[in-house]
C-alpha positions as CSV (number, residue, x, y, z in Angstrom):
1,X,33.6,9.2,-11.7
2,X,34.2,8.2,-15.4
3,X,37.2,8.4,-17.2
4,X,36.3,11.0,-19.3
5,X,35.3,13.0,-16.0
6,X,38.3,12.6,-14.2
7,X,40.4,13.0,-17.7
8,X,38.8,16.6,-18.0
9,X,39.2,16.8,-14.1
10,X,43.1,16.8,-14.4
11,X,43.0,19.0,-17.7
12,X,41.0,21.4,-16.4
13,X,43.8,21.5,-13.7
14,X,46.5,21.9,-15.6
15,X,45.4,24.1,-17.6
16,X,45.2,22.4,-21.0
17,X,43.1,22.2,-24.4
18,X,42.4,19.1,-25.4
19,X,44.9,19.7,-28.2
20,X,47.8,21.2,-26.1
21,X,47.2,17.6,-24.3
22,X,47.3,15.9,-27.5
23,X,50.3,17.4,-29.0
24,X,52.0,17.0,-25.0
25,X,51.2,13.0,-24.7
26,X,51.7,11.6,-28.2
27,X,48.2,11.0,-28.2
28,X,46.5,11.5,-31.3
29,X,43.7,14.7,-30.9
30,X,40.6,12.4,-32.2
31,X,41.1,9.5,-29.7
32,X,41.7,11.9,-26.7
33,X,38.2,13.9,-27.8
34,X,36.5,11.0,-27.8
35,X,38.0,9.7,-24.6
36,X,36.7,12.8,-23.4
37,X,33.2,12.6,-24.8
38,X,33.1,8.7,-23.7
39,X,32.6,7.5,-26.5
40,X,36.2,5.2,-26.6
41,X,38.3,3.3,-23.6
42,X,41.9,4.0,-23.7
43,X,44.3,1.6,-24.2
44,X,46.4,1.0,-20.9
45,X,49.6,2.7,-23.2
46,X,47.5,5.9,-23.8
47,X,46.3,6.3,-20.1
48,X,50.3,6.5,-19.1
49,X,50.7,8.5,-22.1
50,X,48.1,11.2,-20.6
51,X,48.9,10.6,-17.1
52,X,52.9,11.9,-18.0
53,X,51.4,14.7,-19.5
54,X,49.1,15.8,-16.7
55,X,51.3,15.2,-14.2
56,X,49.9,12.1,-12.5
57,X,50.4,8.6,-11.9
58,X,48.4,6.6,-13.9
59,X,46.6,5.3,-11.1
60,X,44.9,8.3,-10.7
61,X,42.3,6.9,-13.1
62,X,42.6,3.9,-11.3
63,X,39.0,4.8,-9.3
64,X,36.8,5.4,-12.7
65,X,33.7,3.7,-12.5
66,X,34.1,2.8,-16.3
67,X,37.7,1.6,-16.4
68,X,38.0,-2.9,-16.8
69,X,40.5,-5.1,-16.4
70,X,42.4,-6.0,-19.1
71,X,41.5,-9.1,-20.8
72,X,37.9,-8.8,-19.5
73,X,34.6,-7.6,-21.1
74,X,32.2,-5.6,-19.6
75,X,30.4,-8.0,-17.1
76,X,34.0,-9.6,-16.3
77,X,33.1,-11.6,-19.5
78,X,35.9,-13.2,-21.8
79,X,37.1,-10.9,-24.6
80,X,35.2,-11.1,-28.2
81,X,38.0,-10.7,-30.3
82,X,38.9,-8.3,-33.1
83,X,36.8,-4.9,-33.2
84,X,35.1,-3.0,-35.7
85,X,32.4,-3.7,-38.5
86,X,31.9,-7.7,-39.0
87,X,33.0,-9.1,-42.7
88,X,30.5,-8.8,-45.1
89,X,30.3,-12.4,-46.9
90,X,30.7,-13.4,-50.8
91,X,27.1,-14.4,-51.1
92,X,24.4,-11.9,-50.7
93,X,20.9,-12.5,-50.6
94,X,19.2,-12.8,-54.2
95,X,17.7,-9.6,-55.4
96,X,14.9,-8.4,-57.7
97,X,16.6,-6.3,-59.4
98,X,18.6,-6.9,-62.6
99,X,22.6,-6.8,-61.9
100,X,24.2,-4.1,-63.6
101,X,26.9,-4.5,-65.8
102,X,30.3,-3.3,-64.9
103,X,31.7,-0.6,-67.4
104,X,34.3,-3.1,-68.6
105,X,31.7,-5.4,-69.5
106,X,29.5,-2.8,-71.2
107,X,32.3,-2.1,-74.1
């Protein structure tokens, strides 16, 4: 089972929105939809965060097929560093068009 599975698993047992979750564990409401979408991992802070509020160790997510060990990648691979969008550089490749000026420059 994923994490997102077994996170609506317990939610669905407790009774809970997503929101009512949110507002119970501290965890913001657009990180806990997309934990439950799949579309994020949570940080090992947010799964006890949840767990308190559902009632559960956090080793009941122990089992989810999705879940890695800290420090680890995907394949068991070293971590890549920071996330997000890479840095675009200074340079940029020469274009065709004519720069235009700024509005400063303009007056």
């Amino acid at each position: 089972m994923t994490f997102a599975g077994k996170l609506r698993e317990l939610r669905d047992a407790k009774g809970l929105s997503e929101a009512k979750l949110a507002e119970a564990s501290g965890v913001a409401f657009g990180a806990l939809h997309f934990y439950g979408l799949g579309r994020r991992k949570p940080s090992f802070a947010a799964v006890v965060k949840l767990a308190k509020a559902l009632g559960v160790d956090c080793t009941a997510f122990a089992d989810c097929d999705d879940i890695v060990a800290d420090g680890a990648g995907q394949d068991g691979e070293a971590p890549r560093g920071k996330r997000g969008r890479p840095r675009k550089t200074k340079e940029a490749p020469p274009s065709d068009q004519p720069k235009r000026p700024r509005k400063s420059e303009g007056k």
